[in-house]
C-alpha positions in Angstrom: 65.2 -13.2 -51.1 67.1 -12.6 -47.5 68.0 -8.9 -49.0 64.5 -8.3 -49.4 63.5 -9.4 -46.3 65.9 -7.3 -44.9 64.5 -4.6 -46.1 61.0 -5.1 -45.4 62.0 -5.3 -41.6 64.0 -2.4 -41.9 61.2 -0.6 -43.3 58.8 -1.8 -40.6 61.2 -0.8 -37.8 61.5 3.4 -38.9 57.6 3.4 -39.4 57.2 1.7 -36.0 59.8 4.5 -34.6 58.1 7.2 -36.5 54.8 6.3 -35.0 56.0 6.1 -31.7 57.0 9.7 -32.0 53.3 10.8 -33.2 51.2 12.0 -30.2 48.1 10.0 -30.1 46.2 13.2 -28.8 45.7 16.3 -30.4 45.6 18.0 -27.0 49.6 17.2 -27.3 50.3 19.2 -29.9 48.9 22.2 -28.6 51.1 25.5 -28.0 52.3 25.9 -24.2 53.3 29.7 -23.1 54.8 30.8 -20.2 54.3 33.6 -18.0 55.5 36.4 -20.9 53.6 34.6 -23.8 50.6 34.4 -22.2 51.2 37.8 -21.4 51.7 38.0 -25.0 48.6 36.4 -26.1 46.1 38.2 -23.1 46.7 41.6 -23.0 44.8 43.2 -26.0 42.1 41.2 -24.8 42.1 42.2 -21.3 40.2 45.4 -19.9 40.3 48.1 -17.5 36.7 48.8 -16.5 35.6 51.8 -15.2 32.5 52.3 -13.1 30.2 55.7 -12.6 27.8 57.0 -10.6 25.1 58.8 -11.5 26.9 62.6 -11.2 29.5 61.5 -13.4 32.4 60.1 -10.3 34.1 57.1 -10.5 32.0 54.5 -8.3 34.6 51.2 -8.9 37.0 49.8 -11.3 38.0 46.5 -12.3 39.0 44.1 -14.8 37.0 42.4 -17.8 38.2 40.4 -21.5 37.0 40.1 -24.1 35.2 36.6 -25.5 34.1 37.3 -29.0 35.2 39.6 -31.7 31.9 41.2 -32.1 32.5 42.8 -28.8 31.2 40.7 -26.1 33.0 40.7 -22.3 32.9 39.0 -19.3 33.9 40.5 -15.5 32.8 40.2 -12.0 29.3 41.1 -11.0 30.4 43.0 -8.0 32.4 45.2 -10.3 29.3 46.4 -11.8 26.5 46.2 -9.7 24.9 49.5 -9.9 26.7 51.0 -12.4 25.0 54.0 -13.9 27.5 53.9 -16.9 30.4 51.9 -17.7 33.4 52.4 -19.8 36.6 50.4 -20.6 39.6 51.2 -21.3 41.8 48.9 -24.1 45.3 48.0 -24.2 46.4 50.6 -26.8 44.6 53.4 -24.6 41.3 53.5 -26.2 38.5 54.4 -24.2 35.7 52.6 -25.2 31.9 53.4 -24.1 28.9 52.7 -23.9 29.0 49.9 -22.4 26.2 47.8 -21.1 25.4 44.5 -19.4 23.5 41.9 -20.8 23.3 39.2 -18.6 24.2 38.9 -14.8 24.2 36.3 -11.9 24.9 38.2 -8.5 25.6 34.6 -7.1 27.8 33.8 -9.3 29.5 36.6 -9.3 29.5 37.0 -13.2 27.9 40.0 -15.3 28.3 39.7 -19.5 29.5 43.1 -21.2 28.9 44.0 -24.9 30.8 46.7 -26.0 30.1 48.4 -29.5 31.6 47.5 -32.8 32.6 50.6 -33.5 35.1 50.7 -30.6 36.8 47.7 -32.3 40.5 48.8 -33.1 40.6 47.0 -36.5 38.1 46.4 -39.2 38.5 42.3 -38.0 36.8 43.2 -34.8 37.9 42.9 -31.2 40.8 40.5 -29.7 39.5 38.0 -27.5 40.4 35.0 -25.4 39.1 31.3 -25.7 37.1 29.5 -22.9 38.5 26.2 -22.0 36.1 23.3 -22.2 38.0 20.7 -20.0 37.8 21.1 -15.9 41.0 22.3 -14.3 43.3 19.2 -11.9 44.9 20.4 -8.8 48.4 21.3 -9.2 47.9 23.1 -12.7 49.3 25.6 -13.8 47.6 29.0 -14.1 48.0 32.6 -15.1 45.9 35.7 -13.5 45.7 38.9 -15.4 44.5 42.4 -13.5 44.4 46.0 -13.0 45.4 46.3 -9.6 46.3 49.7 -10.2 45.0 52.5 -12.6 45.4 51.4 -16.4 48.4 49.1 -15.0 48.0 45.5 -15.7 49.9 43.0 -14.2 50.0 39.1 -14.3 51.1 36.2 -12.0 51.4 32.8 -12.2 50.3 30.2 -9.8 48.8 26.9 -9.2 45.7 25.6 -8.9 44.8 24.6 -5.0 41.4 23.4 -6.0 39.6 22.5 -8.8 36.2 22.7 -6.7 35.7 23.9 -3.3 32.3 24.6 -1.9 32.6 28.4 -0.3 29.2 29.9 0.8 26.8 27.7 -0.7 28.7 28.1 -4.4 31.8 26.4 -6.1 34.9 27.7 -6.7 38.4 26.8 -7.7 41.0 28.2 -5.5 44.0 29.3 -6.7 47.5 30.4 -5.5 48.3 33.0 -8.0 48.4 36.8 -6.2 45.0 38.7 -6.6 44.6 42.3 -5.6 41.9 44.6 -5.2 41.2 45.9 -9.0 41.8 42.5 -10.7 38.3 41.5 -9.8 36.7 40.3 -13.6 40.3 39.5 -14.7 40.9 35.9 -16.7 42.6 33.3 -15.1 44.6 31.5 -18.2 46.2 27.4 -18.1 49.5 27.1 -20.0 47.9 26.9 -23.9 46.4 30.6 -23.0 42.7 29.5 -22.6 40.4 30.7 -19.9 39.7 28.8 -17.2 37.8 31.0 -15.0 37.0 34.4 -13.7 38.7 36.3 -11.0 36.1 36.9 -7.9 38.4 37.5 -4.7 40.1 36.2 -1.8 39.2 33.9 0.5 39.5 35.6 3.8 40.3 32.5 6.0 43.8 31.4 4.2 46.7 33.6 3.2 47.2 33.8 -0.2 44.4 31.7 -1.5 42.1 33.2 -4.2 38.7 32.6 -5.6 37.9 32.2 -9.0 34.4 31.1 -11.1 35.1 28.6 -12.8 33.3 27.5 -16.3 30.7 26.1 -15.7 29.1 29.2 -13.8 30.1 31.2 -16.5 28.7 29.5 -19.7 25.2 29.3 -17.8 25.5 33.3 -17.5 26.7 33.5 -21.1 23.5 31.3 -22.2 21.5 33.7 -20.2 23.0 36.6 -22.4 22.3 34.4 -25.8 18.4 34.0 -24.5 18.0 37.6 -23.9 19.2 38.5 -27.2 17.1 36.0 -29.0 14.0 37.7 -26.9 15.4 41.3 -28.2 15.5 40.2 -31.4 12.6 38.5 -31.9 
């Protein structure tokens, strides 16, 4: 009988252990990258946008990435305002074009691209990132991706300063992570390689402080793009 209970204590101890081991959230057992796998995991998805005029000259360039296989995009308003015709360029070299905007919020500072299907690289359709759902904390870590130079993308890592910050009448989340002209539209990534926002610019009253759109902004321009295509379609 005392062998037994033995037992049955013993066996109640390693299940206690083993659940004590479990994480209680499935947010814990999520993959974290650093700077070279996010790298990894963002550049096929990342975008080189190209700008024109109407003669045919470049007018701007910029960054965008991908959100949907299908070929749908997100970058910076000011990157495209007043584009005549846009094209982008993808990891692998592949210029893809046309390329149009569907939805836009100059305030915001968000335009939505769709690119065609048939510039997809493989039969299972375009690589693309995941927007986070969950609000950024100050302190996190974050990773920007850009094309600060032609067809040269770059990343850095950084922190976030802010999570919201009031600048000119709109919020933004302020981030440490080096920006330079060209990155504009680029993704800013948290450590499991989801989007937390968009790259907008600088903020020109602290050194080395960046602006970025965060979610929220951007899913009420996506929405805008879902309703006109509902409208097209109907």
């Amino acid at each position: 009988m005392k062998q037994a209970s033995k037992r049955l204590w013993l066996f109640v101890g390693l299940v206690c252990l083993f659940l004590s081991q479990v994480p209680v959230s499935g947010a814990e057992d999520r993959h974290t990258y650093d700077s070279e796998g996010i790298y990894e995991l963002a550049q096929h998805a990342t975008l080189y946008v190209r700008v024109y005029r109407a003669d045919g000259t470049i007018k701007d360039v910029g960054t965008g990435f991908m959100i949907d296989k299908e070929g749908k995009a997100l970058t910076a308003y000011h990157v495209v305002e007043g584009a005549e015709r846009i094209s982008v360029v993808m990891n692998d070299g592949t210029v893809v074009e046309p390329v149009t905007v569907t939805a836009e919020n100059k305030e915001q500072d968000i335009a939505v691209l769709k690119l065609p299907a048939s510039g997809s690289p493989s039969q299972a359709g375009y690589r693309y990132l995941n927007l986070r759902s969950g609000k950024t904390k100050h302190g996190e870590r974050i990773f920007a991706l850009g094309y600060p130079m032609k067809e040269t993308k770059i990343i850095t890592e950084g922190i976030v300063s802010s999570p919201r910050a009031p600048i000119n009448g709109r919020d933004r989340i302020l981030i440490t992570a080096q920006v330079a002209s060209g990155m504009s539209g680029g993704p800013v990534l948290d450590k499991n390689g989801d989007v937390v926002g968009v790259i907008s610019g600088s903020l020109r009253t602290m050194n080395n402080i960046h602006l970025v759109v965060d979610m929220d902004a951007v899913r009420s321009v996506i929405k805008q793009h879902h309703s006109r295509r509902g409208s097209d379609e109907k």
